[in-house]
Residue, then its C-alpha position, 0 to 999 in steps of 0.5 A: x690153290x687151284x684156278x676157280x674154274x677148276x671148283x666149278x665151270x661155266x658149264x655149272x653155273x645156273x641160268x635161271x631161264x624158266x624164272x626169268x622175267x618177260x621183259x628180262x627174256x626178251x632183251x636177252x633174245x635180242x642180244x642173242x639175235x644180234x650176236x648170231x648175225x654178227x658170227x655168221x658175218x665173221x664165221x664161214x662155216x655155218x655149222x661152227x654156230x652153236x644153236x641160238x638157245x644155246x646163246x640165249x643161255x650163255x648170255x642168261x648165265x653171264x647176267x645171273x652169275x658175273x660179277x662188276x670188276x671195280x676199280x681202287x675207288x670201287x667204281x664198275x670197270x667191267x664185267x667178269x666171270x668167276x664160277x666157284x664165287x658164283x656159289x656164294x648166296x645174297x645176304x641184305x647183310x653178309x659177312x663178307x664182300x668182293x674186292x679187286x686187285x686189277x682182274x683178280x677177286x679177292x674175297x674178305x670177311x667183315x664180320x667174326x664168322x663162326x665155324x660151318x657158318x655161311x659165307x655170304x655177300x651182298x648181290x647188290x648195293x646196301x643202300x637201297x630201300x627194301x622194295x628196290x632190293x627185292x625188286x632188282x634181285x628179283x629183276x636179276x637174280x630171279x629170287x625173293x629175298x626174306x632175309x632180317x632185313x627186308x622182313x623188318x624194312x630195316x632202315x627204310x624210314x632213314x633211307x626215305x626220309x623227307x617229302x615223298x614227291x621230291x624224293x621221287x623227282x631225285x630218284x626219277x633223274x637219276x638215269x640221266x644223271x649217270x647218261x651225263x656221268x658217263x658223257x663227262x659233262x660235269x657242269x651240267x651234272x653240277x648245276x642238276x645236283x645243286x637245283x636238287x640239293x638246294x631245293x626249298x623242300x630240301x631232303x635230309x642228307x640222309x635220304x639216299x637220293x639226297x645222298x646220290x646227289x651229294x655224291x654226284x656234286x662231289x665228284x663234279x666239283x673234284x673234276x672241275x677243280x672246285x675243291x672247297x665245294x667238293x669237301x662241303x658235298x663230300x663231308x655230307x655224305x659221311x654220315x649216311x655212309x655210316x648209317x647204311x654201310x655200318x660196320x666194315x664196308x668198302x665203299x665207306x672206307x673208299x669215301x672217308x679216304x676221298x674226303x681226307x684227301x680233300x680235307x687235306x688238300x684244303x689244309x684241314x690237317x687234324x681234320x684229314x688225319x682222323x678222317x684218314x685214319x678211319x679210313x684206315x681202320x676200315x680198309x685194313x679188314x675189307x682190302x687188307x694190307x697187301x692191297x695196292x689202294x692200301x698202300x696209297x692210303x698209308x702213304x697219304x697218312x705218313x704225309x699227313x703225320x710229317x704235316x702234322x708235326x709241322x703245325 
């Protein structure tokens, strides 16, 4: 086994300058106007800087190429750069996916994969229409995906579900919300989510905005120490978890493992059981045994099972 840089260095890696966006371009100027001015303060001697092309590209590679590094409960923690995983394409449906154990990235199969078949994974969230997937990886990536999925707008209709004006108005708040998220002002994300959720023209659950509301409401009410309302939004969001990350899929096996925790919490033992074991089902094929929010998992199962003999 040998270090990812040694398969493939930074030097490799694709910028895709000539196909970046004009919008995309010019932020990345900017950054890289920035960051010359804060060198020339630090650094002494002028002839150290690298030309500022030579920025703009480190910083064009960096978008094309890093990968979020994601905590136990795959929430971004940060960004990093592993070249030799850079080589591996998008698929709308890969058979494999990206975890992390700290900094370090593991890559997991999901699926059989047969012999000389491509490993590919997923660029960017599964649950996202057609037309916002295109039009990220388009944004980021600079390519068109003509996959199965976006050809046949696989599972548009579920996703999009509902009033389209309200659907729209969820999709619209959506940047604030993650502003309020990232501020931690948890009463105002809740009382937002529930003018959303409550909503006389109230979007199916299954709706993808709909979802994203549920799931804020979720992790609100876990930090604000509302537990029942927490399992009532976090219950909700198992069925559209199921429905757009089918199959093996992390963020699936994250989310039945939150609300076992919280069915659990309530005293909803048999329920919290099942819930868990899903969970487990899940999480053994996409982090694998040795993972350490898989030995969390185990732990959290045992206790159940002694409870359960309990009743």
């Amino acid at each position: 086994i040998c270090p990812s840089e040694e398969l493939y260095s930074f030097s490799d890696l694709e910028s895709n300058m000539k196909e970046l966006s004009e919008e995309m371009r010019d932020g990345l100027e900017n950054l890289a106007l920035v960051l010359q001015l804060y060198l020339k303060e630090e650094i002494q001697d002028f002839s150290q800087l690298p030309p500022g092309s030579n920025i703009l590209e480190f910083f064009a590679k960096v978008t094309c190429n890093s990968f979020a590094i994601s905590n136990g409960e795959m929430q971004d923690v940060g960004v990093g750069l592993y070249p030799s995983m850079s080589l591996l394409n998008h698929s709308c449906d890969p058979n494999c996916v990206i975890i992390f154990e700290g900094k370090r990235l593991l890559l997991r199969s999901i699926k059989e994969i047969q012999i000389g078949e491509e490993l590919t994974i997923s660029y960017i969230d599964q649950m996202m229409s057609t037309a916002d997937r295109q039009s990220q990886l388009k944004h980021q990536y600079c390519f068109e995906c003509n996959c199965h999925r976006c050809q046949m707008r696989d599972k548009d209709a579920d996703m999009l579900a509902g009033d389209k004006e309200v659907s729209r108005e969820i999709k619209d708040s959506i940047p604030e919300m993650d502003e309020l998220q990232a501020q931690q002002k948890w009463e105002q994300i809740l009382a937002a989510c529930q003018s959303f959720i409550n909503n006389k023209k109230r979007l199916p659950d299954k709706n993808i905005y709909q979802t994203k509301m549920l799931d804020y409401a979720m992790d609100a009410c876990i930090t604000l120490g509302l537990w029942e309302e927490a399992l009532l939004y976090g219950s909700r969001t198992l069925e559209p978890y199921s429905l757009y990350y089918s199959g093996f899929h992390p963020l699936r096996a994250v989310q039945l493992m939150k609300v076992g925790k919280l069915q659990y919490h309530q005293r909803k033992v048999p329920e919290a059981l099942e819930t868990l074991k899903q969970a487990f089902s899940i999480m053994k094929v996409t982090h694998g045994r040795d993972h350490s929010i898989m030995e969390d998992l185990v732990k959290l199962l045992g206790d159940v099972e002694v409870n359960m003999k309990t009743l």
